[in-house]
C-alpha positions in Angstrom: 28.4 -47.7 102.8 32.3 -47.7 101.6 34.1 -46.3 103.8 37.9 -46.6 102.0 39.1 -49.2 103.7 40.4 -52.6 102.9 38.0 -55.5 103.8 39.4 -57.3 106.6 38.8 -61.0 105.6 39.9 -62.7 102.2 43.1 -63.1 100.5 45.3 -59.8 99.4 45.6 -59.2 95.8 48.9 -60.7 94.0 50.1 -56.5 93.4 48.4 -55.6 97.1 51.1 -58.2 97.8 53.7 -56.8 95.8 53.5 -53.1 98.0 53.5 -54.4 101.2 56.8 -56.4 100.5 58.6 -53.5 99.1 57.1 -51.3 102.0 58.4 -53.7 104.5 61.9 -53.8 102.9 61.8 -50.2 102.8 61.0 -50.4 106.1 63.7 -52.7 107.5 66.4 -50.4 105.8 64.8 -47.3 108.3 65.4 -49.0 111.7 67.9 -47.8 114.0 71.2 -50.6 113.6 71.0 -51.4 117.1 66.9 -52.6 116.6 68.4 -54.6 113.4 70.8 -56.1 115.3 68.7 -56.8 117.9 65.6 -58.5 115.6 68.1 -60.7 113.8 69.9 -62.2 116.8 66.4 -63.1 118.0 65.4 -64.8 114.5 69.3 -66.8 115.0 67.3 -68.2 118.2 64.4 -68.6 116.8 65.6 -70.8 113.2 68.2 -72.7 115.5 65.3 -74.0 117.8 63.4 -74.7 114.7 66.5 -76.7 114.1 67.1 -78.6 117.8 63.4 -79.8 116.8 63.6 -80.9 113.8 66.8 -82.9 114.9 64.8 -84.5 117.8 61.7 -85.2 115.8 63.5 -87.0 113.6 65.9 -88.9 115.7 65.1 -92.6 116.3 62.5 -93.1 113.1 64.4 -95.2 111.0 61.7 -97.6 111.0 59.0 -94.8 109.2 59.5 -94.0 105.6 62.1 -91.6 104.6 59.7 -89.5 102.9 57.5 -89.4 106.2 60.2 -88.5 108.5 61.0 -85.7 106.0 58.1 -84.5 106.1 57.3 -84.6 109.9 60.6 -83.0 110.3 59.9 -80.6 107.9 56.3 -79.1 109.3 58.5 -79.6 112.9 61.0 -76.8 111.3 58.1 -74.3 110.2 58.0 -73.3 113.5 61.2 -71.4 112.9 59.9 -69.2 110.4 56.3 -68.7 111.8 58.3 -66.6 115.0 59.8 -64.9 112.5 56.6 -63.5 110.5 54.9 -63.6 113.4 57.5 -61.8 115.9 58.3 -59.4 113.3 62.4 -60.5 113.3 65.1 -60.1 111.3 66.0 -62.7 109.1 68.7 -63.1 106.6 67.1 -65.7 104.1 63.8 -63.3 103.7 65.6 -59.7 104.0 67.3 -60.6 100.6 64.2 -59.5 99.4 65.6 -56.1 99.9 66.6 -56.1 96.3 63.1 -55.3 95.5 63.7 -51.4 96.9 67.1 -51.0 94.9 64.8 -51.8 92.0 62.6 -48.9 92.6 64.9 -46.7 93.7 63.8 -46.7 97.3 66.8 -48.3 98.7 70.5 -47.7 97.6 73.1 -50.4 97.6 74.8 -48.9 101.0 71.9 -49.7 102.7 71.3 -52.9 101.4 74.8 -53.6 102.6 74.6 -52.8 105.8 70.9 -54.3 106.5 72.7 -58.0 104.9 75.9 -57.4 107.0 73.6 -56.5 110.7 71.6 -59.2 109.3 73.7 -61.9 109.0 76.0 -61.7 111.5 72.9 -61.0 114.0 71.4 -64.4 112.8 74.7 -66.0 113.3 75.4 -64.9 116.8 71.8 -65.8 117.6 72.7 -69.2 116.3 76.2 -69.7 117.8 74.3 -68.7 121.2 72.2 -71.6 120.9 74.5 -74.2 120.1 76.5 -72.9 123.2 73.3 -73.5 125.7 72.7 -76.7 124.0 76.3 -77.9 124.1 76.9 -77.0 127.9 73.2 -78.7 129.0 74.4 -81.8 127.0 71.5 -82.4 125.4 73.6 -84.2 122.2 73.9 -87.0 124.9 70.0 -87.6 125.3 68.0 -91.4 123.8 71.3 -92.5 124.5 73.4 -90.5 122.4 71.2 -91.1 119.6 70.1 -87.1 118.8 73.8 -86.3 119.1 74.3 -88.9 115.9 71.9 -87.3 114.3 73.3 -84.0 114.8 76.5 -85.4 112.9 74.6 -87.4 110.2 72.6 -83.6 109.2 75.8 -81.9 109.3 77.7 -84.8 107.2 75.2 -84.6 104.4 75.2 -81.3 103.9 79.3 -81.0 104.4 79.5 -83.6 101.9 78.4 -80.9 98.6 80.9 -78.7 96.3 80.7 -75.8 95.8 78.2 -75.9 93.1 76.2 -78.1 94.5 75.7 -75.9 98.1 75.6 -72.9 95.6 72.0 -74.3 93.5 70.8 -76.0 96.8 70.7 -72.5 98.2 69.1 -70.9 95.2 66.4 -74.0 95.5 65.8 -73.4 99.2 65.2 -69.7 99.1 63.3 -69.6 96.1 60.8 -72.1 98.3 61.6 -69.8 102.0 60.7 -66.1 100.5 57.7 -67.6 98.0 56.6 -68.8 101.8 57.3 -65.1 103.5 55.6 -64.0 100.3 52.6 -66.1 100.9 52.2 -65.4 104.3 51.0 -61.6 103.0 48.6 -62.3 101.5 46.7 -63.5 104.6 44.7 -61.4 107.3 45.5 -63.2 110.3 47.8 -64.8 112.2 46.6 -68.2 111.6 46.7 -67.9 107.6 50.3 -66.4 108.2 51.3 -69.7 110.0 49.2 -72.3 108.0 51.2 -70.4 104.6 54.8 -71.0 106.0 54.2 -75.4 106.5 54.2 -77.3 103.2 56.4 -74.8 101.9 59.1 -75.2 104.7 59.2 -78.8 104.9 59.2 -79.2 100.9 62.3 -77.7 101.5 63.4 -79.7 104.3 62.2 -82.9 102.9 64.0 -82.0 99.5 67.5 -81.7 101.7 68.0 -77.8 100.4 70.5 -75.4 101.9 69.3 -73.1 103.9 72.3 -70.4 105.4 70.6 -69.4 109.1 69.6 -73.0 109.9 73.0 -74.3 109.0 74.7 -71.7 111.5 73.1 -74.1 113.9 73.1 -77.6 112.4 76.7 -77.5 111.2 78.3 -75.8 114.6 76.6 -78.5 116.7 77.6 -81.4 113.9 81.5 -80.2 114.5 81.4 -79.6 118.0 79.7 -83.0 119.4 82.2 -84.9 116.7 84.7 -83.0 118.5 83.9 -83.7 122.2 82.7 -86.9 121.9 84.1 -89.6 124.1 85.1 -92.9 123.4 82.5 -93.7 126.0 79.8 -92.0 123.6 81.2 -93.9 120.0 80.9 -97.2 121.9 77.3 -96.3 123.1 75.9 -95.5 120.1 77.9 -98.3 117.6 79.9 -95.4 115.6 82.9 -93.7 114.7 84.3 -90.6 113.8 85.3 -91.9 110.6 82.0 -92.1 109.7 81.2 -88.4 109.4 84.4 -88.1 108.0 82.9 -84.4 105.5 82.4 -82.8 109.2 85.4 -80.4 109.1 86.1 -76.2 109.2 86.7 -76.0 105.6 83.9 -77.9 104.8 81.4 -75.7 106.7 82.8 -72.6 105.6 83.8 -73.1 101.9 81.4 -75.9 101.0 78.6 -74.9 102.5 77.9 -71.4 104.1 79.3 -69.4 101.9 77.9 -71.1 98.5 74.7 -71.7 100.3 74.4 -67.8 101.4 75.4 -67.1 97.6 72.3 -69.1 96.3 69.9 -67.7 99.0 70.6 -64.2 97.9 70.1 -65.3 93.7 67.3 -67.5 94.9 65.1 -64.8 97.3 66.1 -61.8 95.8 66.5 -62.3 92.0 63.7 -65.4 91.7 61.1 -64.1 94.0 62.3 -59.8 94.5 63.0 -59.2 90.7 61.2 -61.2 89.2 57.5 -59.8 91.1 59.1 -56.1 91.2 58.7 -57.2 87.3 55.7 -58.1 87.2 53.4 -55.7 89.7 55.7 -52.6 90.1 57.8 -52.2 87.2 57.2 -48.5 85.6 
């Protein structure tokens, strides 16, 4: 017998999806700003120790293949955005999705602003907090100083980009992070949601894309163990400091944050927002 209800097994529908996302952005724009803040500091923590394990997992494998360590590192970093879907935070990358509601009305451009601003600077404060705990426990010191080198070597590479460059990097990685969020409704159950955010998130890790949240993490701990470092450390682990010579302020700011944070709003919200609003809920 029907009994009006959705069956609670298979895949949603492509337009089923295509509700639910603009409901939930409609939804995010409704919470009180102290719950925003609150659910985006969390998702900071949550992409920044996605980040201290993707740095460890990686550290020391020189002897795999490049593409391998990728993509171990990558399905390492999933983790990150599996809390998030799964814990219900606030994060950045995926509320830029927001521009979905502006396109049918349901959301004005004040609120959008505000949401982004909460939003951002809730992930980032989540971050920052992270980098302090793991700068004051030391762990940039562990296998010998080797994770703290490979702090510096991430945040080198992607200091070393234009503008351009960090700009269409950040379109690229959140084209790939909101198709993921995207994915992850069209499943059931927590273990769909989870199993939808892997390949995705290390394509994008493994492809060396820019993604804004994780790099309040990655590029703060680069700058700061370059910074501290001892001559004691540079002896230890056979380096220099001229050797991650793009780790700088203006780099981080200017060639990378900003730009990336650019492309992450064209790359989620136009790419993936506008262009399903298009498709399934355009009048």
């Amino acid at each position: 017998m029907q009994t009006g209800k959705a069956p609670q097994f298979g895949a949603v529908a492509p337009s089923e999806m295509a509700r639910l996302a603009e409901d939930a952005a409609v939804g995010k724009t409704k919470k009180h700003p102290q719950v925003t803040f609150v659910l985006a500091i969390l998702s900071g923590l949550f992409i920044a120790l996605a980040g201290m394990f993707y740095t460890i997992v990686t550290t020391g494998a020189g002897d795999l293949p490049y593409g391998m360590v990728k993509l171990v590192g990558g399905l390492s970093f999933s983790m990150g955005l599996m809390m998030v879907v799964l814990c219900g935070s606030e994060l950045f990358t995926s509320n830029t999705l927001l521009l979905m509601g502006r396109a049918t009305r349901r959301i004005s451009v004040g609120q959008i602003a505000k949401n982004w601003t909460l939003v951002y600077f809730g992930n980032m404060a989540g971050s920052f907090f992270m980098v302090a705990m793991m700068m004051a426990v030391g762990q940039f010191k562990g296998a010998h100083g080797e994770i703290g080198i490979n702090y510096m070597y991430i945040a080198n590479g992607k200091m070393g980009h234009n503008f351009v460059e960090a700009l269409l990097l950040g379109v690229l990685c959140n084209l790939v992070v909101c198709l993921t969020y995207w994915m992850t409704l069209s499943s059931r159950d927590a273990m769909g949601k989870m199993f939808a955010c892997m390949l995705p998130v290390a394509c994008f890790l493994a492809a060396g894309f820019e993604h804004s949240v994780a790099n309040m993490f990655l590029l703060p701990m680069g700058y700061l163990i370059k910074s501290v470092a001892t001559p004691e450390f540079w002896a230890n682990t056979g380096y220099t400091a001229e050797y991650f010579s793009n780790i700088n302020l203006h780099n981080m700011v200017f060639m990378n944050l900003i730009p990336a944070t650019i492309g992450n709003i064209i790359g989620g919200g136009v790419m993936v927002g506008l262009s399903n609003w298009f498709v399934h809920l355009r009048e």
